[in-house]
N, C-alpha and C positions, 0 to 999 in steps of 0.2 A: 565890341567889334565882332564876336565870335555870336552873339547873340543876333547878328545882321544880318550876317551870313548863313547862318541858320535860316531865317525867316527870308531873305528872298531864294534860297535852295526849294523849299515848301512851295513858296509863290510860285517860282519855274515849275517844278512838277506839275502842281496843278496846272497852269495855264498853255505852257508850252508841250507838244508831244515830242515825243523820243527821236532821234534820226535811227534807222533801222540801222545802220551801220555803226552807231556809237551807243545802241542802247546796251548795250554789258557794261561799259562805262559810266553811261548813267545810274544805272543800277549799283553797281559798285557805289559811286560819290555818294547816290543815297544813303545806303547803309555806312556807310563811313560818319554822314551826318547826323543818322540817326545816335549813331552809337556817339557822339559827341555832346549829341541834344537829352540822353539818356545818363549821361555823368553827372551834365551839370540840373537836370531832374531830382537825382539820387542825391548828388553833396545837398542842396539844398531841403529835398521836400520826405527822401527817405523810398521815393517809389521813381518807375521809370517815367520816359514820356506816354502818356495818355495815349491809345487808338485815336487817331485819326484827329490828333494836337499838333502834330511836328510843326514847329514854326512860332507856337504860342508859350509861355513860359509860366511857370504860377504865380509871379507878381504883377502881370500886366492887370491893366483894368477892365474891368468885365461891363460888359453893355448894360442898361437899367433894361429891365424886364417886366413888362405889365404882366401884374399876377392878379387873380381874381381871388377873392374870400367865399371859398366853398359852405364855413360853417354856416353860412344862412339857408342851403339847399337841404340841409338835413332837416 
C-alpha cells in the first residue's frame, strides 16, 4: 500500500500543477514522501532513491530495450 501511494504522489507531481495557495504543502507532502521512498531504498538496496525515480522501486520490471552490437563497427 505504501508503495501506491508513493507512486501516484510521483504521478500527481508530474502531471497535476501546484495551487499557488497550497504549494508549501505540496512541497512539504513531497518531501515527506521522498524521505519515505528513501527508507524503503535504503532497507532494501543499501542506497537512496535514484534522481529523478520517485515513484519507481528496484524490483519493478524494467521495459526490454533494443540494443545494437557495436563490436562489428570497430
Amino acid at each position: 500500500m505504501v508503495r501506491e501511494v508513493i507512486r501516484e504522489h510521483a504521478e500527481s507531481v508530474e502531471n497535476t500543477p501546484s495551487n499557488d495557495d497550497w504549494r508549501f504543502v505540496d512541497a512539504m507532502a513531497t518531501d515527506m514522501i521522498v524521505a519515505v521512498s528513501d527508507r524503503l531504498w535504503v532497507e532494501n538496496t543499501g542506497h537512496r532513491t535514484p534522481m529523478g525515480q520517485l515513484g519507481t522501486f528496484w524490483d519493478d520490471q524494467q521495459e526490454e530495450v533494443e540494443t545494437m552490437d557495436l563490436d562489428d563497427l570497430l
